[in-house]
N, CA, C and O atoms as a Tinker XYZ file with bonds, in Angstrom:
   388  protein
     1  N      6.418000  -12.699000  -29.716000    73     2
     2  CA     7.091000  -13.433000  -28.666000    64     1     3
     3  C      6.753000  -14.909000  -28.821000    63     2     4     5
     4  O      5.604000  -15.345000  -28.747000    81     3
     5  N      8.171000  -15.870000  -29.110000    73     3     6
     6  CA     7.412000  -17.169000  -29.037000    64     5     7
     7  C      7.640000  -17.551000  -27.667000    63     6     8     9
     8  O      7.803000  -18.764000  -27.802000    81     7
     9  N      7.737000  -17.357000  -26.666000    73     7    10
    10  CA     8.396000  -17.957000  -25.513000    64     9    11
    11  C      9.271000  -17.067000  -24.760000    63    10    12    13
    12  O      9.711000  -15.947000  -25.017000    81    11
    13  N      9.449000  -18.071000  -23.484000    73    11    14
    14  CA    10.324000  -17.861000  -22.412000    64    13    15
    15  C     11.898000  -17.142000  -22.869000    63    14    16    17
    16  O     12.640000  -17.452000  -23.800000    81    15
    17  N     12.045000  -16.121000  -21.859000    73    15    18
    18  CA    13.296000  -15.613000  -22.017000    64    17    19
    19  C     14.124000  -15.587000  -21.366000    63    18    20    21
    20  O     15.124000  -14.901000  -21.576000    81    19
    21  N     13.912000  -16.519000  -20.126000    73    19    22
    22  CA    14.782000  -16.796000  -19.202000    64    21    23
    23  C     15.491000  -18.206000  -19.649000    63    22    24    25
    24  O     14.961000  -19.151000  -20.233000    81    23
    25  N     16.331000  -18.120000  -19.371000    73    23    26
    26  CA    17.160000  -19.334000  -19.453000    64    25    27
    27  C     17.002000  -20.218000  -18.115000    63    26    28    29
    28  O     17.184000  -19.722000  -17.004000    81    27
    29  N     16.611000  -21.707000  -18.331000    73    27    30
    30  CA    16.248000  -22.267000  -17.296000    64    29    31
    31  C     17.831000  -22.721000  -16.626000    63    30    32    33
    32  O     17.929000  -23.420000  -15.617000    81    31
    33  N     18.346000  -22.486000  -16.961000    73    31    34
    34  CA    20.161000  -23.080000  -16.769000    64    33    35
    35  C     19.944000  -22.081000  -15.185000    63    34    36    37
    36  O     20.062000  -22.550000  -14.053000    81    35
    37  N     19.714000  -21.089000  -15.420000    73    35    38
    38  CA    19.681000  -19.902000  -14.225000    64    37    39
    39  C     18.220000  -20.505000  -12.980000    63    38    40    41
    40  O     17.676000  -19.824000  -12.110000    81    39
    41  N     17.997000  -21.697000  -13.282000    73    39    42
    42  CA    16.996000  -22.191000  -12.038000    64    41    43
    43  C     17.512000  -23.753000  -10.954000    63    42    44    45
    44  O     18.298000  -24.686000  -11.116000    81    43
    45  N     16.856000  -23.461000  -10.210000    73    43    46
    46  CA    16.903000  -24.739000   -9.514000    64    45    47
    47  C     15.502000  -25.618000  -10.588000    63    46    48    49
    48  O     14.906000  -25.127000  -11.547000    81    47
    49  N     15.330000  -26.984000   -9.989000    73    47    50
    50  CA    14.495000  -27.891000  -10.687000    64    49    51
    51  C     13.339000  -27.149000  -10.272000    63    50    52    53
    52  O     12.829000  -26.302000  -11.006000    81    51
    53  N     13.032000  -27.344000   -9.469000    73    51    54
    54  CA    11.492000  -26.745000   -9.150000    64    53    55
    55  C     11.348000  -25.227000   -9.910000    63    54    56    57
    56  O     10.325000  -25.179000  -10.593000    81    55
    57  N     11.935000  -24.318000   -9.930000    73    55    58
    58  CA    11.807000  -23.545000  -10.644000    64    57    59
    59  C     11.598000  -23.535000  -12.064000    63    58    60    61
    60  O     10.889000  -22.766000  -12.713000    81    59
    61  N     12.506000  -24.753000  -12.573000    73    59    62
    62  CA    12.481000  -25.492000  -14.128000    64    61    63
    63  C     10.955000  -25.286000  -14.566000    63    62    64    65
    64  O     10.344000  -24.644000  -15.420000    81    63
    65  N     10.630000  -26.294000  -13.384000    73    63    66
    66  CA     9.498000  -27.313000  -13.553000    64    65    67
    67  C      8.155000  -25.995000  -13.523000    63    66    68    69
    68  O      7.258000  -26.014000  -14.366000    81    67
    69  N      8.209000  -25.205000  -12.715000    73    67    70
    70  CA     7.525000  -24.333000  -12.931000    64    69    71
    71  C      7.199000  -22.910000  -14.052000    63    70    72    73
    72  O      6.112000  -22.340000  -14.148000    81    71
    73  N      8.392000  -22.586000  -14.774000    73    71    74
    74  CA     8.432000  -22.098000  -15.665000    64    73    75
    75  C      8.015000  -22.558000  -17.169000    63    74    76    77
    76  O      7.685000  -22.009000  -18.221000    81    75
    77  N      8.209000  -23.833000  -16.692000    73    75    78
    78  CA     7.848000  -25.288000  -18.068000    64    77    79
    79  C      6.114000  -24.710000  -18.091000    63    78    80    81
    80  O      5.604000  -24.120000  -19.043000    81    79
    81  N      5.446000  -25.048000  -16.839000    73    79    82
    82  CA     4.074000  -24.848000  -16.694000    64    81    83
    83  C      3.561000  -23.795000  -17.133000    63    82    84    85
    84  O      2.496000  -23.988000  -17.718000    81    83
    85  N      3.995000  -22.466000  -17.065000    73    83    86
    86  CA     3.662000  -21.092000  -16.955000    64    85    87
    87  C      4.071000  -21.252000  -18.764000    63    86    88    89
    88  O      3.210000  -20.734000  -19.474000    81    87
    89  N      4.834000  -21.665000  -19.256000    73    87    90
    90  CA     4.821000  -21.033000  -20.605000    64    89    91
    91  C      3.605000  -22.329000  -21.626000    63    90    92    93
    92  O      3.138000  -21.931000  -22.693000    81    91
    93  N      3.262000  -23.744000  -21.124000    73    91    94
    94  CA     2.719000  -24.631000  -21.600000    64    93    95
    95  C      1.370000  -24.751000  -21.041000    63    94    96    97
    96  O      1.097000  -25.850000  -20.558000    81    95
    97  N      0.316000  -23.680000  -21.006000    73    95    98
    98  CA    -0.557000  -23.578000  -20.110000    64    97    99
    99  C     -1.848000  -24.447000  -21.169000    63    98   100   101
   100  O     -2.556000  -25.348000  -20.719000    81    99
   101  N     -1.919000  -23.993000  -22.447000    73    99   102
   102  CA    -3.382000  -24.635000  -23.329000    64   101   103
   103  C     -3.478000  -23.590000  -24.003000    63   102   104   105
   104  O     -3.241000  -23.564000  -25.211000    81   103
   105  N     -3.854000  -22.543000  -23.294000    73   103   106
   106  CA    -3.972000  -21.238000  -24.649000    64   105   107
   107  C     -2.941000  -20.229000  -24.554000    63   106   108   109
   108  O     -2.338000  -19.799000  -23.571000    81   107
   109  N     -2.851000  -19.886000  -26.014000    73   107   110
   110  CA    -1.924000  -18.913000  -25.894000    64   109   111
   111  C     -2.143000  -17.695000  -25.033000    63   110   112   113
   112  O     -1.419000  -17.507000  -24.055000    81   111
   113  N     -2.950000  -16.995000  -25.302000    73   111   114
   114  CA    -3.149000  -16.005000  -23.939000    64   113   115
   115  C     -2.576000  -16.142000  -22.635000    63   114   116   117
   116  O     -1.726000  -15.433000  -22.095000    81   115
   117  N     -3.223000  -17.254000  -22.168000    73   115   118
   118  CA    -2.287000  -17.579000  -20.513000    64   117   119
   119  C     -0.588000  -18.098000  -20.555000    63   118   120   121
   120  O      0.257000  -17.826000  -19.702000    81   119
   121  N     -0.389000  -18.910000  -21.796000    73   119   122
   122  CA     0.507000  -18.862000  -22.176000    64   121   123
   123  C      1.478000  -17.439000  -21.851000    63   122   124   125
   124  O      2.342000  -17.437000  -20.975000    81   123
   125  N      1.259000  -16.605000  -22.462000    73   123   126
   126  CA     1.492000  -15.196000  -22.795000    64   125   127
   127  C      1.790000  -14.377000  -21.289000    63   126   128   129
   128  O      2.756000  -13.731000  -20.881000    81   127
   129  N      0.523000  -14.727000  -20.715000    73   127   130
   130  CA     0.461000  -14.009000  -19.377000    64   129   131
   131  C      0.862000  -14.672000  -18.107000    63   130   132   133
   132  O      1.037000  -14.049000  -17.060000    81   131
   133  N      0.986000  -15.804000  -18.221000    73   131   134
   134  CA     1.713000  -16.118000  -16.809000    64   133   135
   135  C      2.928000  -16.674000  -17.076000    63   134   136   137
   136  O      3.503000  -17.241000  -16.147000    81   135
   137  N      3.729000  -16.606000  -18.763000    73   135   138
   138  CA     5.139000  -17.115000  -18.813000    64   137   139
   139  C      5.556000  -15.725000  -18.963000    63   138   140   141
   140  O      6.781000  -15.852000  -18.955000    81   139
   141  N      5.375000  -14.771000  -19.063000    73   139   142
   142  CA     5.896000  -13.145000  -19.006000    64   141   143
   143  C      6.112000  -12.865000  -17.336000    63   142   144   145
   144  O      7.113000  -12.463000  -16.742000    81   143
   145  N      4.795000  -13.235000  -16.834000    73   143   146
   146  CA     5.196000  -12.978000  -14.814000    64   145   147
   147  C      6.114000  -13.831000  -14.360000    63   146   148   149
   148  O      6.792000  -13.718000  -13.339000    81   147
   149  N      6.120000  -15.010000  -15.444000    73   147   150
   150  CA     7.088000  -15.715000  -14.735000    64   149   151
   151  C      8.645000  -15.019000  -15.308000    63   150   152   153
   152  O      9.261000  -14.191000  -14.636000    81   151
   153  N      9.055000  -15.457000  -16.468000    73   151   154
   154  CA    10.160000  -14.637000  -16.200000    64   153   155
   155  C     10.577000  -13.671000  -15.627000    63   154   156   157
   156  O     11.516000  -13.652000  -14.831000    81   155
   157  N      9.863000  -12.703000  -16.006000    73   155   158
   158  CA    10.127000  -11.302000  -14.720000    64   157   159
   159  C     10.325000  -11.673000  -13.239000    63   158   160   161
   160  O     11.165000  -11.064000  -12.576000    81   159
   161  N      9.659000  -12.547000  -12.760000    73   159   162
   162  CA     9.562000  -12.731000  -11.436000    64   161   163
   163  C      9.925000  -13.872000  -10.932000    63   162   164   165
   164  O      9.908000  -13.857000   -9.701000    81   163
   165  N     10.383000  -15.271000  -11.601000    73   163   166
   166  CA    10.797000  -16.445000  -11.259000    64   165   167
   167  C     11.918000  -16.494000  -10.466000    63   166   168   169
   168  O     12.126000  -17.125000   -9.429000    81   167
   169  N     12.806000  -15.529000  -11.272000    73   167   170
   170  CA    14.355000  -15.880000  -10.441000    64   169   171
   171  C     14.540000  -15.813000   -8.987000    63   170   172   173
   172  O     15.249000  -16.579000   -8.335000    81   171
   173  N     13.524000  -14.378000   -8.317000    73   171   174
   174  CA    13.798000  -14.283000   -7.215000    64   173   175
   175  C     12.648000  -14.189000   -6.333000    63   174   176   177
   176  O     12.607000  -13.323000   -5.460000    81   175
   177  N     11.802000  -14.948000   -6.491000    73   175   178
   178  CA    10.565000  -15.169000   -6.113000    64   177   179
   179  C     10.796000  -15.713000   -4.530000    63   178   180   181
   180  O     11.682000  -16.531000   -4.279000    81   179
   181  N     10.308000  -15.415000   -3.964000    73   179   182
   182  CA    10.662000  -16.275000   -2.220000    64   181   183
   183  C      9.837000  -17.644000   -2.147000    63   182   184   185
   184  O      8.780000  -17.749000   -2.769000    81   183
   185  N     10.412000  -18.829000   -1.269000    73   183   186
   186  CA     9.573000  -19.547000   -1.578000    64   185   187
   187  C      7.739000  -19.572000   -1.290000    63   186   188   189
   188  O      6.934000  -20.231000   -1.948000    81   187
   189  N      7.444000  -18.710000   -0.199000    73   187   190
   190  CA     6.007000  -18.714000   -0.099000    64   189   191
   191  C      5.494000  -18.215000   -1.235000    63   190   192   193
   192  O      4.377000  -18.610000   -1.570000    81   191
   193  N      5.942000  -17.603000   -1.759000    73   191   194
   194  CA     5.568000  -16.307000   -3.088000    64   193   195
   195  C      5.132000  -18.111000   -3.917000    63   194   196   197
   196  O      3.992000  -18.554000   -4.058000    81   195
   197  N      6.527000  -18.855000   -4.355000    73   195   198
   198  CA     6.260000  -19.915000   -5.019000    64   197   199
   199  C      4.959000  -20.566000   -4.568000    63   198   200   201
   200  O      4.117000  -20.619000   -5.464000    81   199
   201  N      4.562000  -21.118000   -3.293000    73   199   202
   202  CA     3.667000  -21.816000   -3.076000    64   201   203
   203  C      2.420000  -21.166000   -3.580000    63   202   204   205
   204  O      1.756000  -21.926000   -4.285000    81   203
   205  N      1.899000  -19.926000   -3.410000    73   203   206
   206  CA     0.963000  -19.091000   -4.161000    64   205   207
   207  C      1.000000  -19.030000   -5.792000    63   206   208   209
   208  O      0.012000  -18.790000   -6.486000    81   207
   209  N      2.595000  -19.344000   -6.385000    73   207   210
   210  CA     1.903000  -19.279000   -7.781000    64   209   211
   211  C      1.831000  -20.364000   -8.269000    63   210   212   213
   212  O      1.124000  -20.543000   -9.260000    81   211
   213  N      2.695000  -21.578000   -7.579000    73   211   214
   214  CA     1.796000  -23.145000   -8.117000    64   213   215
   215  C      0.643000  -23.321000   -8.015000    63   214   216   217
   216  O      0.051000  -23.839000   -8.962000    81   215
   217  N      0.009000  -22.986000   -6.952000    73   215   218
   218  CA    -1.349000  -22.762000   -6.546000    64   217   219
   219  C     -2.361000  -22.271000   -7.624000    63   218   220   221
   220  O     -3.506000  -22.687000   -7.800000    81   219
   221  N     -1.635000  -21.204000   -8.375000    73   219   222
   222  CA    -2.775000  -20.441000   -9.345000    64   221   223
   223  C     -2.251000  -20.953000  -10.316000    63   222   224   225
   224  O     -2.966000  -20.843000  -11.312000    81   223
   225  N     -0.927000  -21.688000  -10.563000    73   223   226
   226  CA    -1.112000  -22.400000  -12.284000    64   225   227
   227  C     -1.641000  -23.696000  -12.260000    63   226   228   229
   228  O     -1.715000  -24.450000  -13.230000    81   227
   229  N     -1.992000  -23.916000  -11.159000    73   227   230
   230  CA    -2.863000  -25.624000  -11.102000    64   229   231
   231  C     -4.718000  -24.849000  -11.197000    63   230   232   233
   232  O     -5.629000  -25.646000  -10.974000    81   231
   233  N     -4.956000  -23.926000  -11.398000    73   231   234
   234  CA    -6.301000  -23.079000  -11.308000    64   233   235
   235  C     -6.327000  -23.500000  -13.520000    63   234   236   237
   236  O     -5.421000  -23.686000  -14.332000    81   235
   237  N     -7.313000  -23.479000  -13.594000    73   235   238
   238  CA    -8.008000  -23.846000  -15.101000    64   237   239
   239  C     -7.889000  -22.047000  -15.825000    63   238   240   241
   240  O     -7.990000  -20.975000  -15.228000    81   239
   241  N     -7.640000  -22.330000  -17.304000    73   239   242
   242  CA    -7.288000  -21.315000  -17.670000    64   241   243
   243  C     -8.315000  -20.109000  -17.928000    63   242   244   245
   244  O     -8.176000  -18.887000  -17.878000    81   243
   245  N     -9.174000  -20.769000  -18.163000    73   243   246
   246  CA   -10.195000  -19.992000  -18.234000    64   245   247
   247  C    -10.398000  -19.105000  -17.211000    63   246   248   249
   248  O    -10.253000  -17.893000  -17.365000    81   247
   249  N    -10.820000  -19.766000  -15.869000    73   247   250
   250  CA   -10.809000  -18.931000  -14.353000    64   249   251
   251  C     -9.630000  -17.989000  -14.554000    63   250   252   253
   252  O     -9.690000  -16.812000  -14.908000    81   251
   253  N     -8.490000  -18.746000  -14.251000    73   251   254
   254  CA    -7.566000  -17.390000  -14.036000    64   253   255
   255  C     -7.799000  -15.855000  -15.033000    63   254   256   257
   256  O     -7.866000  -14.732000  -14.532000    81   255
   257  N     -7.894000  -16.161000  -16.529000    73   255   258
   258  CA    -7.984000  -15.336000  -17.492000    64   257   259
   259  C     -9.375000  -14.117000  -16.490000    63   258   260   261
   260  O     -9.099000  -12.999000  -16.056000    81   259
   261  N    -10.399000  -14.626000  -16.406000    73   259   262
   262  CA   -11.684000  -13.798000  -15.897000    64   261   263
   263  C    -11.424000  -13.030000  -14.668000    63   262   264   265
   264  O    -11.786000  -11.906000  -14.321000    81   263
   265  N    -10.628000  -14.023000  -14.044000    73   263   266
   266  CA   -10.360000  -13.315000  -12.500000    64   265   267
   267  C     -9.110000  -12.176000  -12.767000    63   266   268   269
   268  O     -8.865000  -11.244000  -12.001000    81   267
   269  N     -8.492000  -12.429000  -13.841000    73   267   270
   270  CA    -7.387000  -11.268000  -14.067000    64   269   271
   271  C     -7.986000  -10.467000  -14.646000    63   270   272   273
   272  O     -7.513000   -9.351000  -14.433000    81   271
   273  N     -9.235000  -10.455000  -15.622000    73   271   274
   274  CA    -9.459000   -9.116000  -16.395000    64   273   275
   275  C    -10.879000   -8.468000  -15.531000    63   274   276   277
   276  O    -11.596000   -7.486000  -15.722000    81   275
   277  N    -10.862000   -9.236000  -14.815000    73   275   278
   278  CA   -12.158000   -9.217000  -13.871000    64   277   279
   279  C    -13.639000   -8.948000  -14.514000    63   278   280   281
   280  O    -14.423000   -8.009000  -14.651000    81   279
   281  N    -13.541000  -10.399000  -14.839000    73   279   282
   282  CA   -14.939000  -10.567000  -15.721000    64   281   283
   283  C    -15.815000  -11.384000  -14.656000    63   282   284   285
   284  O    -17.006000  -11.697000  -14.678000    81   283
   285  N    -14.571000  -11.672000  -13.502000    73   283   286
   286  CA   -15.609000  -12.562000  -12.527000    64   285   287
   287  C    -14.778000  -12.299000  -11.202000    63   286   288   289
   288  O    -13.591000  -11.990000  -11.304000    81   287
   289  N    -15.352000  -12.410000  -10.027000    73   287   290
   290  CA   -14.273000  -12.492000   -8.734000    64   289   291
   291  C    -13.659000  -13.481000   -8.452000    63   290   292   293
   292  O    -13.986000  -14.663000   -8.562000    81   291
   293  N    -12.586000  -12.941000   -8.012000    73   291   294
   294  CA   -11.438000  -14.068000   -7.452000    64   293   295
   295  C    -11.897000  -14.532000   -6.410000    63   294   296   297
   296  O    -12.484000  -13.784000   -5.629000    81   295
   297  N    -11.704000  -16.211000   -6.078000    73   295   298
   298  CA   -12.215000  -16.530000   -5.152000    64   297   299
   299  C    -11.128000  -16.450000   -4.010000    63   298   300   301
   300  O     -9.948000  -16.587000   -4.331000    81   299
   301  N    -11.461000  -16.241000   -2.730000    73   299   302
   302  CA   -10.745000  -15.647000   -1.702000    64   301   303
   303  C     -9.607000  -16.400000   -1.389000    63   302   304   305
   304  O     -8.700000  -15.894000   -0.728000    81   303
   305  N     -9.538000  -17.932000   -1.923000    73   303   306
   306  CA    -8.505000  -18.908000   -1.673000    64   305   307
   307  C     -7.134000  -18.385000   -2.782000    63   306   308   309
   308  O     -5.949000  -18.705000   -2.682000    81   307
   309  N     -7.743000  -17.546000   -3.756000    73   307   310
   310  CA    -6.788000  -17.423000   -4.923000    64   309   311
   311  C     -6.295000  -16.155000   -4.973000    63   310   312   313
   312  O     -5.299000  -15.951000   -5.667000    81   311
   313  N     -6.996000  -14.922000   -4.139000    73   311   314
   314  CA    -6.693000  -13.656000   -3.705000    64   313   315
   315  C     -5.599000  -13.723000   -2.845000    63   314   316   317
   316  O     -5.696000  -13.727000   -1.618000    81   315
   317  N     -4.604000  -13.773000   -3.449000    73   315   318
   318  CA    -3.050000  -13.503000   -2.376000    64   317   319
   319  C     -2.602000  -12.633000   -3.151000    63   318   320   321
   320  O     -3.091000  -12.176000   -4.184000    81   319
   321  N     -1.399000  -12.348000   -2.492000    73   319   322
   322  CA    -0.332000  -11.099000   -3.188000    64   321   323
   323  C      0.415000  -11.673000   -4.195000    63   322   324   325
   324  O      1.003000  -10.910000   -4.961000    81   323
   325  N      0.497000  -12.694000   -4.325000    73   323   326
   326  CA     1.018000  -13.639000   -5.883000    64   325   327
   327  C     -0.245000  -12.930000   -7.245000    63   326   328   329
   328  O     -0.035000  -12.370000   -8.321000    81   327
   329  N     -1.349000  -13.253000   -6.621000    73   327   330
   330  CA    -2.196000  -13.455000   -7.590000    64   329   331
   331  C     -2.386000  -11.453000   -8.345000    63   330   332   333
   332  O     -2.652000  -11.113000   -9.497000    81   331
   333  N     -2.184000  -10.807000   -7.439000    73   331   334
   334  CA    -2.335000   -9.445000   -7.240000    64   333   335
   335  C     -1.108000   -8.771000   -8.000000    63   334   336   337
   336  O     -1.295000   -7.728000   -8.626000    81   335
   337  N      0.408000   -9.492000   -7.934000    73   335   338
   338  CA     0.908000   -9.327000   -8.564000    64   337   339
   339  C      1.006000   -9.478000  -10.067000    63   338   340   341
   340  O      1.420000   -8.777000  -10.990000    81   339
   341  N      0.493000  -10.603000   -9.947000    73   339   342
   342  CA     0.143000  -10.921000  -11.780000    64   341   343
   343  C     -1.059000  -10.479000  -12.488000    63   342   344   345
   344  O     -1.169000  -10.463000  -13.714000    81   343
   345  N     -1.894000  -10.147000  -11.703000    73   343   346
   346  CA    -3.338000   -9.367000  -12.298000    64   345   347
   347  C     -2.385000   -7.906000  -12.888000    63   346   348   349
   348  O     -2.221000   -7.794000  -14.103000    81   347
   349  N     -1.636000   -6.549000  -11.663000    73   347   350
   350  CA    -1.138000   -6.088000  -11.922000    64   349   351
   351  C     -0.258000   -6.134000  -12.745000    63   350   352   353
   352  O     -0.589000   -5.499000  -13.746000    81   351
   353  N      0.771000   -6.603000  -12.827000    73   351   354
   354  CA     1.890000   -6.724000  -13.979000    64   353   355
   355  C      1.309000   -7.048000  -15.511000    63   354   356   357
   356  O      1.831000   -6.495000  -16.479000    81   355
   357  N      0.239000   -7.944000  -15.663000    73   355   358
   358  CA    -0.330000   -8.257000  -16.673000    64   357   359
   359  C     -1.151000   -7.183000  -17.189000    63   358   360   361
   360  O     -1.118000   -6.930000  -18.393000    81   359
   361  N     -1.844000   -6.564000  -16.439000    73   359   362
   362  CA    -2.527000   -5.279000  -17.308000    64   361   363
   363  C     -1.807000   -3.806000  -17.324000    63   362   364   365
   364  O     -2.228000   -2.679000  -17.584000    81   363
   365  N     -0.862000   -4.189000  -17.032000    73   363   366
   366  CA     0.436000   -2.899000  -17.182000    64   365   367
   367  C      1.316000   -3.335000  -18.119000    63   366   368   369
   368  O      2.326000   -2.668000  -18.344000    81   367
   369  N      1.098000   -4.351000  -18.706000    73   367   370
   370  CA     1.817000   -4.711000  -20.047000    64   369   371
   371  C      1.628000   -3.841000  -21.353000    63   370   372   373
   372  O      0.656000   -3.086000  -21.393000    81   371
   373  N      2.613000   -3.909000  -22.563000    73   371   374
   374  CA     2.203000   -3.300000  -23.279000    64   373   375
   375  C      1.488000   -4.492000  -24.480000    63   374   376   377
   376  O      1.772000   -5.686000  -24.384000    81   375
   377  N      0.987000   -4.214000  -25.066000    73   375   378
   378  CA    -0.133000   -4.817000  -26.276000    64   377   379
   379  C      1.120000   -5.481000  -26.466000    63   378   380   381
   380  O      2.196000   -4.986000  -26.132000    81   379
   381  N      0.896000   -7.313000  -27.343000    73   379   382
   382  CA     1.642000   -8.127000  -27.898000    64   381   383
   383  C      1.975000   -8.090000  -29.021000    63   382   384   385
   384  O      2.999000   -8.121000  -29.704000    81   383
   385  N      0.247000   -7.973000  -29.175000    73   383   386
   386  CA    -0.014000   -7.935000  -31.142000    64   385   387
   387  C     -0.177000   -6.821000  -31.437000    63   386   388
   388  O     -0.364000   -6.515000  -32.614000    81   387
C-alpha cells in the first residue's frame, strides 16, 4: 500500500486537510495506521467524532503507536470513542507485509 485510497475530491477542506495529516504522519507505521482509519472512516465521520481525531493526530507518534498496541496507557484526555475506534480497527487489520 503506498497511500490513501480515498479520493480527496469526495471531501470538504477540512476533511482534505485532515486526511493529508493521517497519511503524512513521520513513520510509516502511523502512516499506515491512521491513513487506513482514516479512509475507512473519514467520509462520514460526525463532526465531534472529527474533533477527537484531530486531537489524536496532533498526539506524537510514538505515544499514539504504544497506546494502540498497549505498551503504555492511554491517557484519559485521549481515551474517547475516536481513539477506541482506531485502537480497534487497527488491530483487526490484516498483516501489510
Amino acid at each position: 500500500m503506498t497511500g490513501t485510497t480515498l479520493s480527496s475530491s469526495q471531501l470538504d477542506p477540512r476533511r482534505r486537510r485532515i486526511l493529508i495529516r493521517a497519511w503524512r504522519r513521520g513513520t510509516r507505521e502511523m502512516d499506515l495506521m491512521i491513513g487506513r482509519f482514516a479512509d475507512d472512516r473519514l467520509v462520514d465521520m460526525p463532526e465531534t467524532d472529527l474533533e477527537m481525531f484531530e486531537a489524536l493526530i496532533d498526539c506524537q507518534d510514538t505515544d499514539l503507536f504504544e497506546w494502540v498496541t498497549g505498551a503504555k496507557p492511554v491517557p484519559p484526555e485521549q481515551d474517547t470513542a475516536v481513539f477506541r475506534q482506531l485502537r480497534d480497527f487497527s488491530l483487526n487489520q490484516p498483516p501489510i507485509f
